[in-house]
N, CA, C and O atoms as a CHARMM CRD file, in Angstrom:
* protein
*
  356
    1    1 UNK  N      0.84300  -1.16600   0.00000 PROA 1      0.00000
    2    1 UNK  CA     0.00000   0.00000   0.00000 PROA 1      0.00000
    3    1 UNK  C      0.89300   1.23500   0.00000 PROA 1      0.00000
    4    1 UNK  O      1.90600   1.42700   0.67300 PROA 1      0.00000
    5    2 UNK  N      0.32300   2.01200  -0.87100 PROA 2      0.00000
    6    2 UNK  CA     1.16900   3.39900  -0.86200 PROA 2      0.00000
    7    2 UNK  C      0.50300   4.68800  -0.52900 PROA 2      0.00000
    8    2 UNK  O     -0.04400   5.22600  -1.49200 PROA 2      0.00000
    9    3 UNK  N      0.47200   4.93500  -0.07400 PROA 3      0.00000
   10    3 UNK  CA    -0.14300   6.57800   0.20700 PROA 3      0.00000
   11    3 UNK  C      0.85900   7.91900   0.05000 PROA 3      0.00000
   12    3 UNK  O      2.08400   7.80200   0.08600 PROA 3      0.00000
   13    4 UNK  N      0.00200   9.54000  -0.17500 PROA 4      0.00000
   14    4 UNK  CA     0.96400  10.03000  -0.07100 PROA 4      0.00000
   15    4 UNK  C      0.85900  10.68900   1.32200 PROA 4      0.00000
   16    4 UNK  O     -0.20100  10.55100   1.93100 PROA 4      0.00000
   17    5 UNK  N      1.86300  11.39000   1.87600 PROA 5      0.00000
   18    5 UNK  CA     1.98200  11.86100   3.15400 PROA 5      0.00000
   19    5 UNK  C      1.30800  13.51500   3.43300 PROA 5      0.00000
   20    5 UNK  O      1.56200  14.18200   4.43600 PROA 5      0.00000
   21    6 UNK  N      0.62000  13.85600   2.56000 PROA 6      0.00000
   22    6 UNK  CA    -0.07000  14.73300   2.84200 PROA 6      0.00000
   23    6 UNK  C     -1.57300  14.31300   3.28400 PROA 6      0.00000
   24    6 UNK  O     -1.99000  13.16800   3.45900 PROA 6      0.00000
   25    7 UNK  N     -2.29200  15.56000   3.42100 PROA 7      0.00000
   26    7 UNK  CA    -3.85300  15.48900   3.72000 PROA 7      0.00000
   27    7 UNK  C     -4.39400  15.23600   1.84600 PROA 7      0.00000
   28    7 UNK  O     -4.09300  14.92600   0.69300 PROA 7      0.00000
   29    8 UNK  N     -5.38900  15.67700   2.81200 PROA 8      0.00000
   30    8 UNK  CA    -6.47500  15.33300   1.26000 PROA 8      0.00000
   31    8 UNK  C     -7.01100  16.89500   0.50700 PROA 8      0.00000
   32    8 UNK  O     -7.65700  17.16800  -0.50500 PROA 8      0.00000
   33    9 UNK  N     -6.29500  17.77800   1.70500 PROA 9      0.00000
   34    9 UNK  CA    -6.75200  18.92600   0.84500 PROA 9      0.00000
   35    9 UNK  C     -8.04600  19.37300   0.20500 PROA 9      0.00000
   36    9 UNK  O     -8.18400  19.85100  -0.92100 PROA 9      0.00000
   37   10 UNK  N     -9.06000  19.11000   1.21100 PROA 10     0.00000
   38   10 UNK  CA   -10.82500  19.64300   0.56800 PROA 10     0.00000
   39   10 UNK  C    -10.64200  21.09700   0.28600 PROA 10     0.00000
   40   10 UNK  O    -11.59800  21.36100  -0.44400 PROA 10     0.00000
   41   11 UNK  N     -9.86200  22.32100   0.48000 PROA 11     0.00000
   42   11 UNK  CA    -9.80700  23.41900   0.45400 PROA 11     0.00000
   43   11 UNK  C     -9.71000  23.57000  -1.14400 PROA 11     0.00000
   44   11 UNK  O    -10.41500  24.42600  -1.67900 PROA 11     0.00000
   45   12 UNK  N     -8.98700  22.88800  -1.80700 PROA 12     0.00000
   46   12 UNK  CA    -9.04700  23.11500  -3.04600 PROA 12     0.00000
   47   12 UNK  C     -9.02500  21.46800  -3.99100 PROA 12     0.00000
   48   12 UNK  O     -8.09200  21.04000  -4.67000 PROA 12     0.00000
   49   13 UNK  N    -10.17400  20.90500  -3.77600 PROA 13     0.00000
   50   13 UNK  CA   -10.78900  19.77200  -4.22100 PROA 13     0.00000
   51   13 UNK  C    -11.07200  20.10500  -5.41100 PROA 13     0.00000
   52   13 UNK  O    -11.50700  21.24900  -5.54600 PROA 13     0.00000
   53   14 UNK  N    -10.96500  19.46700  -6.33200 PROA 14     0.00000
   54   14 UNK  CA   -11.68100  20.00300  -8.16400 PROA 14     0.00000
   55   14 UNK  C    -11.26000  21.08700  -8.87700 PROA 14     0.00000
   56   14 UNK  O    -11.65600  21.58600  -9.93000 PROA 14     0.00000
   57   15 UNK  N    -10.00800  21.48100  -7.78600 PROA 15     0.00000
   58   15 UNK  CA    -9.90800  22.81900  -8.75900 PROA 15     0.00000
   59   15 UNK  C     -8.66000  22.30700 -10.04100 PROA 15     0.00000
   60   15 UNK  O     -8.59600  22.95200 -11.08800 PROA 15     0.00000
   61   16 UNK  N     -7.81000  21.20700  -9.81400 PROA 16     0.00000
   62   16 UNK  CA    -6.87300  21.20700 -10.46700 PROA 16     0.00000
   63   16 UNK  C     -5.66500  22.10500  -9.89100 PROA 16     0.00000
   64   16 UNK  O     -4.92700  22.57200 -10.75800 PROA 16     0.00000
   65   17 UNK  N     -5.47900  22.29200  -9.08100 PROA 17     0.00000
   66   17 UNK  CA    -4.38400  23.10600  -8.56800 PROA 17     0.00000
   67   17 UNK  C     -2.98800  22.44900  -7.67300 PROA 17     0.00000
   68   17 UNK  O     -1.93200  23.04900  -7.47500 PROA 17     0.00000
   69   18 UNK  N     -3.36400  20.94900  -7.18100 PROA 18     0.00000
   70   18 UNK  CA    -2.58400  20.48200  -6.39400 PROA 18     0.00000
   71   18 UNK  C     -1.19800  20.20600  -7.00100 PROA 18     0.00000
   72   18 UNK  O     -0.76200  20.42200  -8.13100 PROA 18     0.00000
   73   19 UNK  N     -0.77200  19.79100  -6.16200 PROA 19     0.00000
   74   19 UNK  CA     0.94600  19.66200  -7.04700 PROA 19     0.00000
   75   19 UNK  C      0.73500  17.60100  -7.21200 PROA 19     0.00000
   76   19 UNK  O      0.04100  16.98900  -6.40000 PROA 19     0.00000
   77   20 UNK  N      1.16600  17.18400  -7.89200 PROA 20     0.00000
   78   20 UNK  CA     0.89000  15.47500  -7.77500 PROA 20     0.00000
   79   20 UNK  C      2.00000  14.79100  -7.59100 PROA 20     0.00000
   80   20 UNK  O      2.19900  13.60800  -7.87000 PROA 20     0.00000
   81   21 UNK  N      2.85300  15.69300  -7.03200 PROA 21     0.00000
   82   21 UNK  CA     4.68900  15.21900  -6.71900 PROA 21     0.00000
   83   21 UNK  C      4.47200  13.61400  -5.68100 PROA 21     0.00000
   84   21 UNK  O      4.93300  12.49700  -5.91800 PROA 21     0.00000
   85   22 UNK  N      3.60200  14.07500  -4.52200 PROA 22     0.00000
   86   22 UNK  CA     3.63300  13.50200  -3.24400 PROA 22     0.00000
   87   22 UNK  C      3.03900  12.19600  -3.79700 PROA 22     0.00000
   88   22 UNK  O      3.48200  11.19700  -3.23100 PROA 22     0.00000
   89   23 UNK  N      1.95100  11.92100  -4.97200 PROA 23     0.00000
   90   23 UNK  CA     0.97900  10.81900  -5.08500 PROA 23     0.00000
   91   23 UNK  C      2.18800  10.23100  -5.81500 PROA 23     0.00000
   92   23 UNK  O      2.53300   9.10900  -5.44300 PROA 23     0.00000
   93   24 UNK  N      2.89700  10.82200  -6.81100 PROA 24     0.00000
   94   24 UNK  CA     3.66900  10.04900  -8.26400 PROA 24     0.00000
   95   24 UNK  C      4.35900   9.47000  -7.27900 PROA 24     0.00000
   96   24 UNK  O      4.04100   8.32400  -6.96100 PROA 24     0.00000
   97   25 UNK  N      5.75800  10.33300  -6.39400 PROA 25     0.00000
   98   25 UNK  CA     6.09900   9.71900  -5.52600 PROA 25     0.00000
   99   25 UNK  C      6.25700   8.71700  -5.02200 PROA 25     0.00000
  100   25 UNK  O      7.30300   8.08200  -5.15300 PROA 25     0.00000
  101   26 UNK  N      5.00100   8.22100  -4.13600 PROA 26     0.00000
  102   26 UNK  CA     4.62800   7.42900  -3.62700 PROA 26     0.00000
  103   26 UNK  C      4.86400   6.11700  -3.46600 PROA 26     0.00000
  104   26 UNK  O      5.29400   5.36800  -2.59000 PROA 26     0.00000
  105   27 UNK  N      4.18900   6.01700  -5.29400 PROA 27     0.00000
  106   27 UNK  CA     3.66500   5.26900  -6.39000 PROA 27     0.00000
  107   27 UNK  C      5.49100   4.67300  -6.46800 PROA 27     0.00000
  108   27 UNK  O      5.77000   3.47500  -6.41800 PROA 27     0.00000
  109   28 UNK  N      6.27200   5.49100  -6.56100 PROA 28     0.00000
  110   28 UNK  CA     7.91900   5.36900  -6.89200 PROA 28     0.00000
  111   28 UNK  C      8.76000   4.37700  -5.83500 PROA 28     0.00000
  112   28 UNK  O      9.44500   3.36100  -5.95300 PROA 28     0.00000
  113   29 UNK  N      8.42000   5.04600  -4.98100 PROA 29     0.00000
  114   29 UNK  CA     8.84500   4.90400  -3.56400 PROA 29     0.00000
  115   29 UNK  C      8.60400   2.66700  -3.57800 PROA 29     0.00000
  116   29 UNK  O      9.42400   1.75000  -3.54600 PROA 29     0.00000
  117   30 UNK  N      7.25900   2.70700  -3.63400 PROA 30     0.00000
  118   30 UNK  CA     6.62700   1.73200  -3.92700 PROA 30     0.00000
  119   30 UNK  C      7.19700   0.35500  -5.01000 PROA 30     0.00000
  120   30 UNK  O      7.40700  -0.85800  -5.02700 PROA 30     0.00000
  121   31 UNK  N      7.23400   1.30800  -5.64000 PROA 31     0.00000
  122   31 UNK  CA     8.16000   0.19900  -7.17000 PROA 31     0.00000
  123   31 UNK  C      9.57300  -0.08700  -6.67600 PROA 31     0.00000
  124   31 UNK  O     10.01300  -1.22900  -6.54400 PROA 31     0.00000
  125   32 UNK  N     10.32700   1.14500  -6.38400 PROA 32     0.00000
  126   32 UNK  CA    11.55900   0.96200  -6.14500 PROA 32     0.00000
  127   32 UNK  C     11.27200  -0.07900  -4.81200 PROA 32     0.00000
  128   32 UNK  O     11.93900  -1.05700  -5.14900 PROA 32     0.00000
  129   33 UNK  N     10.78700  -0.34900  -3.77100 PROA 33     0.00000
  130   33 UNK  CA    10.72800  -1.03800  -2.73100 PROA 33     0.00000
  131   33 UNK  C     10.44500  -2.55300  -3.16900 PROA 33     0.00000
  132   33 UNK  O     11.06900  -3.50600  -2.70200 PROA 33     0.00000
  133   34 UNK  N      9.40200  -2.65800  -4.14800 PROA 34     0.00000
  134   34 UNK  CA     8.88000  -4.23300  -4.50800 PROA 34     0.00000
  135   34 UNK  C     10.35900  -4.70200  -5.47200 PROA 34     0.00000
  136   34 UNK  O     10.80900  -5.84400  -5.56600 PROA 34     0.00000
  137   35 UNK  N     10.95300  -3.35400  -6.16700 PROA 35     0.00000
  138   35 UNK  CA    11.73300  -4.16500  -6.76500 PROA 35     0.00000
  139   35 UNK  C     13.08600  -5.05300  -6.61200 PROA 35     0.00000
  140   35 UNK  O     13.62900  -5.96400  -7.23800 PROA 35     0.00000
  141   36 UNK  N     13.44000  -3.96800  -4.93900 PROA 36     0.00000
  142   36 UNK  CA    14.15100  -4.88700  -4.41900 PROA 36     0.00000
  143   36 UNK  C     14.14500  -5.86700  -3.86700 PROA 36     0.00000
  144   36 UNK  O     15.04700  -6.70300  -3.80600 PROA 36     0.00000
  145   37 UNK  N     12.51700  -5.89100  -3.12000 PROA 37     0.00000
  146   37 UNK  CA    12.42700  -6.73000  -1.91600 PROA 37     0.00000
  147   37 UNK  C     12.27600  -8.17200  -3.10000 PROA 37     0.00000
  148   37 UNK  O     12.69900  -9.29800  -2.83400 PROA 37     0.00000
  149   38 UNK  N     11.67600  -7.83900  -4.22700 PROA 38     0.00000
  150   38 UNK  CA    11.78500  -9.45900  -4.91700 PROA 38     0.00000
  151   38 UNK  C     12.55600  -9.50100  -6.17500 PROA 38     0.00000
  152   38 UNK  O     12.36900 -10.41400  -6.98000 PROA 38     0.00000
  153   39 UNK  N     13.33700  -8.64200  -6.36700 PROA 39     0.00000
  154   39 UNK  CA    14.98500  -8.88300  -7.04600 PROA 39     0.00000
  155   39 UNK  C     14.06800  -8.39700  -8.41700 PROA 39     0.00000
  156   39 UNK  O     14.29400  -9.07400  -9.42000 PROA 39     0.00000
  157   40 UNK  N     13.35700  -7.62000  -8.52300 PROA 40     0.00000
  158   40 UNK  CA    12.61900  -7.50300  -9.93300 PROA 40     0.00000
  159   40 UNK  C     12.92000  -6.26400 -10.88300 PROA 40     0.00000
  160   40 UNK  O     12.50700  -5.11700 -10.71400 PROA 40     0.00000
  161   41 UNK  N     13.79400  -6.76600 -12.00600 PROA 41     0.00000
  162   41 UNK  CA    14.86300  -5.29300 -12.36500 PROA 41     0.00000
  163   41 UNK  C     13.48300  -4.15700 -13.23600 PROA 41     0.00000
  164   41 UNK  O     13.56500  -2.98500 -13.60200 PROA 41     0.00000
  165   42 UNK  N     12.83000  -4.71200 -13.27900 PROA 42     0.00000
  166   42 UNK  CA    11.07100  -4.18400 -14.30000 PROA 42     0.00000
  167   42 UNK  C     10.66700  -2.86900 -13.59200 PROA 42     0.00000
  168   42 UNK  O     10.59900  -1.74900 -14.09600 PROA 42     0.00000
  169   43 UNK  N     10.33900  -3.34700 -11.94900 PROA 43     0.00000
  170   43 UNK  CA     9.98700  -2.72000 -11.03400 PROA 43     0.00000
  171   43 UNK  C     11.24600  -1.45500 -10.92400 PROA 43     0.00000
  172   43 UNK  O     10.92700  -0.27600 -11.07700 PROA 43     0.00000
  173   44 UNK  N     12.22100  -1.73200 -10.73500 PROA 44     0.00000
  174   44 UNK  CA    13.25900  -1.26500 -10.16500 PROA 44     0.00000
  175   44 UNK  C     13.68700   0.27100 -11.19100 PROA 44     0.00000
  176   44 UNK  O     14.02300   1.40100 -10.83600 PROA 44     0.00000
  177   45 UNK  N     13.46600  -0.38800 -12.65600 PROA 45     0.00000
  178   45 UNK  CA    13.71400   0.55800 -13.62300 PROA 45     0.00000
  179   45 UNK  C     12.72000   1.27900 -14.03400 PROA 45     0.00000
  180   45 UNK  O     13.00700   2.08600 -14.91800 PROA 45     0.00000
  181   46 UNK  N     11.40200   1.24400 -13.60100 PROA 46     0.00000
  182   46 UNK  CA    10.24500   2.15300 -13.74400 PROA 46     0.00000
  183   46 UNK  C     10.49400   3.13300 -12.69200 PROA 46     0.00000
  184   46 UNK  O     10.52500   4.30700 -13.06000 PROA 46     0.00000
  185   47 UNK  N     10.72900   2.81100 -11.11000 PROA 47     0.00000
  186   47 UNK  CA    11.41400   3.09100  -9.75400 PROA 47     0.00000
  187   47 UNK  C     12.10300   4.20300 -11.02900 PROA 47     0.00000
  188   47 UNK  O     11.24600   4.87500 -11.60300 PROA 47     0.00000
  189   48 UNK  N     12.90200   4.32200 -11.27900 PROA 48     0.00000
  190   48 UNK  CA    14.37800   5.07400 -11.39700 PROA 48     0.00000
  191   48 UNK  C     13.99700   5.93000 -12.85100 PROA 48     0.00000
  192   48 UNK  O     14.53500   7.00800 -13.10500 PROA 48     0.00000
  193   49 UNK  N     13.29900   5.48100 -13.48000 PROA 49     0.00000
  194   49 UNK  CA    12.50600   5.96600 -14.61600 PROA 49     0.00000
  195   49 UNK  C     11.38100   7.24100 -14.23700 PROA 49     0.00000
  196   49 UNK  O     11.14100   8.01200 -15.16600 PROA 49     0.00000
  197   50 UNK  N     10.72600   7.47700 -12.98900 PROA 50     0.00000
  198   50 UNK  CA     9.34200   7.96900 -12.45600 PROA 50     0.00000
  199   50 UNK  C     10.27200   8.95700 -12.02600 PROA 50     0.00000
  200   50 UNK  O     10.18700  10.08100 -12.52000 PROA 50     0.00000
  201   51 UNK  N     11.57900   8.58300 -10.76300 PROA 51     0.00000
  202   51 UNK  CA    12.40100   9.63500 -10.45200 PROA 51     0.00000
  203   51 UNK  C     13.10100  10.75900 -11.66600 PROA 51     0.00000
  204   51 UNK  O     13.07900  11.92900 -12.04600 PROA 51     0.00000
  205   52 UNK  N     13.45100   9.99000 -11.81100 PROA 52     0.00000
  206   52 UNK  CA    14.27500  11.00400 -13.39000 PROA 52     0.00000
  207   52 UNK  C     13.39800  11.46000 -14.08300 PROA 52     0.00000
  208   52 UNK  O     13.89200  12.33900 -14.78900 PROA 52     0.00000
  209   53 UNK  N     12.20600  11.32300 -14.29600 PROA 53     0.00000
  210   53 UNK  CA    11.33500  12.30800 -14.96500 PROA 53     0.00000
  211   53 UNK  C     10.18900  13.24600 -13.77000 PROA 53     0.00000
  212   53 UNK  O      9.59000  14.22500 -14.21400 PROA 53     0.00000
  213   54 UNK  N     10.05000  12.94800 -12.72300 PROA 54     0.00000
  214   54 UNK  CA    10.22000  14.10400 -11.72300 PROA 54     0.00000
  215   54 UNK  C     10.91600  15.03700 -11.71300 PROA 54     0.00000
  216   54 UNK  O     10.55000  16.19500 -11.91800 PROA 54     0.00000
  217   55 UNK  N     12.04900  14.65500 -11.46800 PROA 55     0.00000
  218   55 UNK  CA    13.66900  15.75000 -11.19500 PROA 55     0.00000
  219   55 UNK  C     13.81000  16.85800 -12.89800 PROA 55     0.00000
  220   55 UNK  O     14.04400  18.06600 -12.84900 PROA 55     0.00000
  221   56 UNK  N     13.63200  16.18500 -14.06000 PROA 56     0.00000
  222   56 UNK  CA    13.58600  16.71200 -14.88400 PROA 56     0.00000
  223   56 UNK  C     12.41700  17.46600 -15.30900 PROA 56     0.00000
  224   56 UNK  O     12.60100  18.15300 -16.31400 PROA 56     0.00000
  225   57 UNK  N     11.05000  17.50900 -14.69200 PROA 57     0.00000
  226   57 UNK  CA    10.58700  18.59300 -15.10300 PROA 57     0.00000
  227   57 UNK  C     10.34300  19.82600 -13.64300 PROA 57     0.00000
  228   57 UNK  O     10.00400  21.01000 -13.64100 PROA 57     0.00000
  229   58 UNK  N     10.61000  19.10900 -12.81100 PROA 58     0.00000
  230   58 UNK  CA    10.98200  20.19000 -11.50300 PROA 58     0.00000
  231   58 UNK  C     12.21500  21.05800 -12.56000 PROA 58     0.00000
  232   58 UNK  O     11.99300  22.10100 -13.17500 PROA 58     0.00000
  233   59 UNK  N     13.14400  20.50700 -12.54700 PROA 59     0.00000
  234   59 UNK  CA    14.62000  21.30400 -13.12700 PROA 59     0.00000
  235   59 UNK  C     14.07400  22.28200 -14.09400 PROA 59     0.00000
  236   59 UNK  O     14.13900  23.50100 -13.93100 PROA 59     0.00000
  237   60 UNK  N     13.48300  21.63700 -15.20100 PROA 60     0.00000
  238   60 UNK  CA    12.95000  22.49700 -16.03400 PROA 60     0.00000
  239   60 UNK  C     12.31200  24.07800 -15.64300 PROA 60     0.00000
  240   60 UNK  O     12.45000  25.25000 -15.99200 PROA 60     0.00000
  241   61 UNK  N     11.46000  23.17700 -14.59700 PROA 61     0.00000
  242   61 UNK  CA    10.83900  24.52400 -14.26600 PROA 61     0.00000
  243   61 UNK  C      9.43700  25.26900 -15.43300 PROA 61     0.00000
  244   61 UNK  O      8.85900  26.29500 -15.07400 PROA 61     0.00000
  245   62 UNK  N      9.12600  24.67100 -16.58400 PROA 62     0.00000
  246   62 UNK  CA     7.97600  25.08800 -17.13300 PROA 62     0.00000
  247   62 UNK  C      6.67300  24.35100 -16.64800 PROA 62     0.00000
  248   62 UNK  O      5.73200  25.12100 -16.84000 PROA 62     0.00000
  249   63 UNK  N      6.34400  23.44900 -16.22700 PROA 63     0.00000
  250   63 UNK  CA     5.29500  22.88300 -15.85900 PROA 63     0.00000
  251   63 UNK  C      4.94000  22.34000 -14.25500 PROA 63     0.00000
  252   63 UNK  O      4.42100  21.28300 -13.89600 PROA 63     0.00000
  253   64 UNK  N      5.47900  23.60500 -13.38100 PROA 64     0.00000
  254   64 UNK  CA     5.45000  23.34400 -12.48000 PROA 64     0.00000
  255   64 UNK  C      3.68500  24.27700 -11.38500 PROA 64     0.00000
  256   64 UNK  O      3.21100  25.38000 -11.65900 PROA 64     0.00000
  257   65 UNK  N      3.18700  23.32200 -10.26500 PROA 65     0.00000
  258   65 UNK  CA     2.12500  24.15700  -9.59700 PROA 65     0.00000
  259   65 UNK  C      2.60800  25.39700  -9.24000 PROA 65     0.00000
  260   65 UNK  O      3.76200  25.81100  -9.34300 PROA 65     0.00000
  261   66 UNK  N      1.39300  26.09000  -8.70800 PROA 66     0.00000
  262   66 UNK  CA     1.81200  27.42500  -8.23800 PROA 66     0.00000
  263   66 UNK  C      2.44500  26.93800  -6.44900 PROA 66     0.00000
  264   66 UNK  O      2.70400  27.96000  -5.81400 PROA 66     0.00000
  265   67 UNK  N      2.56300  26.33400  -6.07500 PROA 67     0.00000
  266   67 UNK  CA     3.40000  25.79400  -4.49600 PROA 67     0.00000
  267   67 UNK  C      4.54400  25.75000  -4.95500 PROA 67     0.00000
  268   67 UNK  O      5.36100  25.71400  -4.03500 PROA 67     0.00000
  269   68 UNK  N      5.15700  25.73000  -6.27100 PROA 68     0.00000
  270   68 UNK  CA     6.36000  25.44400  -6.51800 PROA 68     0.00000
  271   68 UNK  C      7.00200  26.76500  -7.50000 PROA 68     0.00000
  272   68 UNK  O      7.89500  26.60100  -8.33100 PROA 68     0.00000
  273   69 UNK  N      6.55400  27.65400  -7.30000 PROA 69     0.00000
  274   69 UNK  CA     5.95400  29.23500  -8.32800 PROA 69     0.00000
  275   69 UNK  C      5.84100  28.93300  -9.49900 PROA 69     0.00000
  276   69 UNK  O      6.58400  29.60300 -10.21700 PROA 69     0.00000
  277   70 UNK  N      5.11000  28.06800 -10.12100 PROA 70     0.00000
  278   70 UNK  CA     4.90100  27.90500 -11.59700 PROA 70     0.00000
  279   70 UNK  C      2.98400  28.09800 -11.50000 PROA 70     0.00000
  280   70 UNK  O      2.24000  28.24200 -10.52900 PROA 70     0.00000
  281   71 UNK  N      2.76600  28.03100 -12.69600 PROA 71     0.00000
  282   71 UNK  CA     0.88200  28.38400 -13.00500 PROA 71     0.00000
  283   71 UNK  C      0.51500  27.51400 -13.33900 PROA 71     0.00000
  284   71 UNK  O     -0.69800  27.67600 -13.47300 PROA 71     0.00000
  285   72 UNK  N      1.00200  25.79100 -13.81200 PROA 72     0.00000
  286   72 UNK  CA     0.65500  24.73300 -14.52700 PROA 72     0.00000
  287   72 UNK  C     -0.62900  24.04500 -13.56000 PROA 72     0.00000
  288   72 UNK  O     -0.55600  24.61100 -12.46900 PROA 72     0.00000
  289   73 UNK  N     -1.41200  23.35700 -13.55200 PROA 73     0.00000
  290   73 UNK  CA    -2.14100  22.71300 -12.80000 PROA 73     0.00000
  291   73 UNK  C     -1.82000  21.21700 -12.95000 PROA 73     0.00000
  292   73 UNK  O     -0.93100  20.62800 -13.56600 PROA 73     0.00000
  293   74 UNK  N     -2.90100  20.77500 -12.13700 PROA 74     0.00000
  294   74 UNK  CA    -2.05400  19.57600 -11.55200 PROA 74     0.00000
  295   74 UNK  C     -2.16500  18.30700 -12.80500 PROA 74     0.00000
  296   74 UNK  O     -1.23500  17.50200 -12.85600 PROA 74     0.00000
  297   75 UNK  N     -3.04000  18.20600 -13.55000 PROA 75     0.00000
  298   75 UNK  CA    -2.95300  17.69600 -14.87200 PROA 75     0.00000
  299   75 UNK  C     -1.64000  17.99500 -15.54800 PROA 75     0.00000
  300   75 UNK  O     -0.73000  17.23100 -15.87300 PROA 75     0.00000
  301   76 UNK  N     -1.74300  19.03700 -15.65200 PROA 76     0.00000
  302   76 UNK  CA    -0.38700  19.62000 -17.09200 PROA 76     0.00000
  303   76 UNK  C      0.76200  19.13600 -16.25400 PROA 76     0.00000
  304   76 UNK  O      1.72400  18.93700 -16.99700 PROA 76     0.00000
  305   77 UNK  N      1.13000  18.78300 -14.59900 PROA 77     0.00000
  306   77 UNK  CA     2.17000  18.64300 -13.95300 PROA 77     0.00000
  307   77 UNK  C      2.76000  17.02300 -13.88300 PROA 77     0.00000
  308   77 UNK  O      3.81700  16.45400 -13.61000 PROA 77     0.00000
  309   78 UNK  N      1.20600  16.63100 -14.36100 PROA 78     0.00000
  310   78 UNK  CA     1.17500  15.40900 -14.06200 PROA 78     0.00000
  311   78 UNK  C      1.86400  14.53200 -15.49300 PROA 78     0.00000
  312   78 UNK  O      2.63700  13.58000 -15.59400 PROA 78     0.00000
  313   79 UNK  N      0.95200  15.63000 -16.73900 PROA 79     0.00000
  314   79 UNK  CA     1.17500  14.93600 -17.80200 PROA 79     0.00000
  315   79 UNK  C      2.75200  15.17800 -18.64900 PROA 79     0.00000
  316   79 UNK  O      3.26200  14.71800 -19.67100 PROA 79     0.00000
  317   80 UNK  N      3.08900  15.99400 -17.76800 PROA 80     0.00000
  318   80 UNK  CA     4.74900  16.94200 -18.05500 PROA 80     0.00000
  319   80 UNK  C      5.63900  15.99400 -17.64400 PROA 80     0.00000
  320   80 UNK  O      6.69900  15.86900 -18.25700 PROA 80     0.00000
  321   81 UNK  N      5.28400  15.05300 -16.36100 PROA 81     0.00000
  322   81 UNK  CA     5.96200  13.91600 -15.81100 PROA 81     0.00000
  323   81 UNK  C      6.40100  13.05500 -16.91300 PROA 81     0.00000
  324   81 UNK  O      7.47500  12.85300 -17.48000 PROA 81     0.00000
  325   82 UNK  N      4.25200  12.26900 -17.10600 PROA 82     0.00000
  326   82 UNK  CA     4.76300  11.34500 -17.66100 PROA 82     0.00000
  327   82 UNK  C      5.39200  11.42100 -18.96000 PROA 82     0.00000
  328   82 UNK  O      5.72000  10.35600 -19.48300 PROA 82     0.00000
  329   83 UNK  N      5.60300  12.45600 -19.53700 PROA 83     0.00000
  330   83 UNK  CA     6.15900  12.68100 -20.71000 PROA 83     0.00000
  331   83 UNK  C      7.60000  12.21100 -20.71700 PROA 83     0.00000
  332   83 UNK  O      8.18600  11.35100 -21.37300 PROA 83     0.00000
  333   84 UNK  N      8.06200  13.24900 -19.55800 PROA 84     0.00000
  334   84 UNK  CA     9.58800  12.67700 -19.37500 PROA 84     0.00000
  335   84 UNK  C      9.81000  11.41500 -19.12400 PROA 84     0.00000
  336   84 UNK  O     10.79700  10.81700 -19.55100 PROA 84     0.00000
  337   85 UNK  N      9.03900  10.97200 -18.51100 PROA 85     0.00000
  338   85 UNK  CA     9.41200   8.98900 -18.23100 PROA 85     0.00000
  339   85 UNK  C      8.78600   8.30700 -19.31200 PROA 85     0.00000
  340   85 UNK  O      8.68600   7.08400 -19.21100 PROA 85     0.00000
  341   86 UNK  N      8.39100   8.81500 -20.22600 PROA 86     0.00000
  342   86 UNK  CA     8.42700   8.04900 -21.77100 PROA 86     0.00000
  343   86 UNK  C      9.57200   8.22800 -22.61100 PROA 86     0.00000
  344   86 UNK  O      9.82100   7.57800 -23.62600 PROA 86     0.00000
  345   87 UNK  N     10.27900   9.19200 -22.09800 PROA 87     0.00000
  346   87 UNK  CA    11.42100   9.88000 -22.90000 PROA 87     0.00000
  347   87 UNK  C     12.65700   8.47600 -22.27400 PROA 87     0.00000
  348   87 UNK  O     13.74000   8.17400 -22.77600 PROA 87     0.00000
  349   88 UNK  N     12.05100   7.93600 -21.19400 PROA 88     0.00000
  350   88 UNK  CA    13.25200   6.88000 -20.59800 PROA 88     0.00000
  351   88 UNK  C     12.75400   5.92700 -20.78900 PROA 88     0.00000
  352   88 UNK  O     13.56400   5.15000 -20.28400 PROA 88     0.00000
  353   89 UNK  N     11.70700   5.13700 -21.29200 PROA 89     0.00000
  354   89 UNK  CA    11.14900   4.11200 -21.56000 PROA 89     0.00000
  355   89 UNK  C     11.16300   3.56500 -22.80400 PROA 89     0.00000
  356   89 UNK  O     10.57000   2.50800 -23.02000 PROA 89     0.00000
């Protein structure tokens, strides 16, 4: 089970505004963990694949929430990700 370590944030529910660092994360945290605990290089390189396309559009800096001073919402932040971890896949 993975969760992320924030709240749930009802203050701004539906608006599209959240940052989705903490959920992708998670999700990472998760892979990289199964992939060691059962030697699984699949797991391990999605793990390291999810990171590196995090770090690269943080770096970037164009598709980032406004918590992070960018205007993108949490879709465009999300889909800016997975872009980059197709770029490693």
């Amino acid at each position: 089970m993975a969760q992320a370590t924030h709240g749930s944030a009802p203050d701004i529910a539906g608006r599209g505004v959240a940052n989705p660092y903490a959920m992708i994360m998670s999700g990472q945290m998760l892979l990289d963990w199964l992939g060691r605990r059962h030697k699984e290089p699949k797991a391990t390189a999605a793990a390291e694949a999810m990171l590196t396309g995090v770090r690269k559009v943080i770096a970037e800096k164009k598709n980032l929430t406004r918590d992070l001073g960018g205007t993108a919402g949490t879709k465009d932040m999300g889909d800016a990700i997975v872009a980059a971890i197709g770029d490693r896949v």
